[in-house]
DOVORO-445269 format. One record per residue (C-alpha): residue in one letter; x, y, z. Coordinates in steps of 0.02 Angstrom, whole numbers, padded with zeros to 5 digits, always signed. Layout:
aXYZ ...
END
This chain:
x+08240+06372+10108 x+08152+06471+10265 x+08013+06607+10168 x+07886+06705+10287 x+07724+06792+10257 x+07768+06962+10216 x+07602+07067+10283 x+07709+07213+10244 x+07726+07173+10063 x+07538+07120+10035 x+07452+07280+10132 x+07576+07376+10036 x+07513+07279+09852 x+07343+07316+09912 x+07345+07509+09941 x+07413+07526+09802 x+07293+07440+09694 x+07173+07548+09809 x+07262+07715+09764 x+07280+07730+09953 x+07394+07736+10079 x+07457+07563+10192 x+07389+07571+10360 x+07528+07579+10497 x+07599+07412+10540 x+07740+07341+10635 x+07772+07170+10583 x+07900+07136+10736 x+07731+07168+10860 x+07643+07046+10754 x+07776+06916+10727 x+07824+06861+10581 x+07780+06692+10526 x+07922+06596+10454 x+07916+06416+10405 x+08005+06282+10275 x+07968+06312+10094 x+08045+06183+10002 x+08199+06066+10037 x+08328+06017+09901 x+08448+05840+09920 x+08621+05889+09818 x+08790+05792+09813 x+08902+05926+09862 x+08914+06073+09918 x+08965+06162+09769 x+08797+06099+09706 x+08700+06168+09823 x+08752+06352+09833 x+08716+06356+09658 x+08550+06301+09666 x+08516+06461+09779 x+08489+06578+09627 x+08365+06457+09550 x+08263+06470+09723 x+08277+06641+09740 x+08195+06662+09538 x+08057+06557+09594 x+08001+06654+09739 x+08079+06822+09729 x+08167+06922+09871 x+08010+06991+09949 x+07967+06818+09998 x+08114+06729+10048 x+08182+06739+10225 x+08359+06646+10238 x+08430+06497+10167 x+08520+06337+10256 x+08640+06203+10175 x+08656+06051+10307 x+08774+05938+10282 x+08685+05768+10327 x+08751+05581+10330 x+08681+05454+10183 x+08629+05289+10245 x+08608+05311+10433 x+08419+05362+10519 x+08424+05509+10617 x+08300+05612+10718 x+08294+05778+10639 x+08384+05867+10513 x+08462+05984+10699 x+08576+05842+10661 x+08728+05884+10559 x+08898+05851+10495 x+08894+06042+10480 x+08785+06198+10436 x+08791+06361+10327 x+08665+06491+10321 x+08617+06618+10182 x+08518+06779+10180 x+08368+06803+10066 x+08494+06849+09921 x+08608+06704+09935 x+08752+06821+10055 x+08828+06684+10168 x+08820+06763+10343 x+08894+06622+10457 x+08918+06441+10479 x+08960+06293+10608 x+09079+06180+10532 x+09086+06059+10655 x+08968+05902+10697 x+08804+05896+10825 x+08798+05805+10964 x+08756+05648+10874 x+08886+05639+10762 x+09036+05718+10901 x+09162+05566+10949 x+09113+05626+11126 x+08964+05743+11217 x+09123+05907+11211 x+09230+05862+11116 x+09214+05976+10962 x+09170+06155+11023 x+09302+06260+11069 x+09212+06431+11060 x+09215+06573+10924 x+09352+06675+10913 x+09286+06878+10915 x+09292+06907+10730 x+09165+06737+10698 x+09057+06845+10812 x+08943+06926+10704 x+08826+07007+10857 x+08895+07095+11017 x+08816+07149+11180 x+08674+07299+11140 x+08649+07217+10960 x+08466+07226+10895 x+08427+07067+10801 x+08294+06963+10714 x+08265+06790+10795 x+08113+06693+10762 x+08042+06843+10653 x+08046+06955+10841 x+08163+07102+10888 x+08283+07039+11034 x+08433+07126+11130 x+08595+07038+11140 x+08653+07011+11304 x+08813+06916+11257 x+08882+06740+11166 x+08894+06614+11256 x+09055+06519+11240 x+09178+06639+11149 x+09360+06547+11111 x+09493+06557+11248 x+09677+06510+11186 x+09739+06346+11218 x+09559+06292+11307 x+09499+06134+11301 x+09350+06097+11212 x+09197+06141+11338 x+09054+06106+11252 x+08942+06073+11098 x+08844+06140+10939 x+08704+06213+11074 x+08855+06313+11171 x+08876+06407+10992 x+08743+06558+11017 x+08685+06696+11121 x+08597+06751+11271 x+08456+06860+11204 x+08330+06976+11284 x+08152+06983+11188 x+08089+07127+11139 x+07914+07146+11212 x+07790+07240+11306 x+07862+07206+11467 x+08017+07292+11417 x+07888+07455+11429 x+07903+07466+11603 x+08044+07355+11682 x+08011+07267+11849 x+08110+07145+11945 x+08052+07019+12066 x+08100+06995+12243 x+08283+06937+12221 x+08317+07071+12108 x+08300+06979+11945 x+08260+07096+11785 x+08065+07026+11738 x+08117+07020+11549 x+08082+06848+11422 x+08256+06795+11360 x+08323+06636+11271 x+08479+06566+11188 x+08489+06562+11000 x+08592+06496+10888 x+08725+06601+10802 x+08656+06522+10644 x+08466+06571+10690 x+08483+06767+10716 x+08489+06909+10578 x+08500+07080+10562 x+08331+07170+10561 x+08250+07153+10393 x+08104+07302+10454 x+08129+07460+10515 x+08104+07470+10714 x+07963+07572+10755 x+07960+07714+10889 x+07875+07582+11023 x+08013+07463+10983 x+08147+07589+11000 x+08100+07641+11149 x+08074+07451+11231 x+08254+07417+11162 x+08305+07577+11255 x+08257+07507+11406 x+08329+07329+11405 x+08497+07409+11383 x+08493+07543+11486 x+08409+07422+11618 x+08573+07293+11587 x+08679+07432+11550 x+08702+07387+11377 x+08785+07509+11241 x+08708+07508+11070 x+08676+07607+10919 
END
């Protein structure tokens, strides 16, 4: 279980014990700070999902960020728990929202061999989508290995996200270098590692998503 420090939820706690109103703040400027909670070990998956609930009574809603069930291998040493049989992920009230149901590089008979791309309704975000990743606002630019009939497979569990644009302050005036290249930050996150926004986007942020898309000619809400 992923939980985060939820400024907006204490400054709100503490006006009010103040009688006064919470001071402007924009958690997706600050960053949210996410981090592991607490780890369960359960024998199936059935097991597991049900064990959400009791999580989510411990620490409430306000508190808890996502949720991930890994399927991991019993009696073999591995690196890091990035290595799977398979993954599912869960918002903060237990909703499944996606899931990679087939093995990490480690465990795949061969490099590509198991990735054969999403098809477009396991897509949850498209081009122009705002989204949480790493508790920061980014701009989807596109997935990276959507499913083509009868392909081979062509890659592995890091070919199943997106090409994301962050959300930042040099999105408030957009420059490009030399060979024409946008000067924007952008990365490539898992499909299982991006939400929804949780906050509402302030103005600023508005307009800095504004100008990613209309810079990469983007549509989006």
């Amino acid at each position: 279980m992923h939980t985060f420090y939820n400024e907006v939820h204490e400054r709100k706690e503490e006006a009010e014990a103040l009688n006064q109103e919470p001071e402007p703040f924009d958690p997706y400027e600050e960053g949210l700070e996410i981090g592991v909670a607490c780890k369960g070990f359960f024998k199936t998956m059935e097991e597991a999902e049900c064990a959400i609930p009791e999580f989510i009574k411990r620490y409430g809603h306000e508190d808890v960020y996502c949720f991930y069930i890994c399927e991991l291998p019993l009696g073999i040493c591995i690196y890091t728990t990035d290595d799977t049989y398979s993954v599912r992920v869960y918002d903060h009230e237990g909703r499944k929202l996606d899931e990679r149901l087939f093995p990490s590089c480690l465990f795949a008979p061969c490099r590509r061999s198991v990735y054969y791309g999403r098809k477009p309704e396991e897509i949850r975000f498209h081009p122009g989508d705002v989204v949480e990743y790493r508790g920061r606002l980014h701009v989807i630019h596109s997935f990276m290995r959507p499913y083509e009939e009868g392909a081979e497979p062509r890659g592995d569990s890091t070919d199943d996200g997106y090409t994301a644009w962050v959300v930042d302050e040099l999105a408030d005036n957009i420059t490009y270098d030399k060979d024409g290249s946008i000067n924007l930050a952008h990365c490539h996150p898992s499909a299982l590692d991006v939400f929804s926004p949780r906050f509402p986007i302030t103005p600023t942020m508005q307009r800095r998503i504004d100008n990613i898309c209309a810079a990469l000619h983007l549509k989006h809400d």
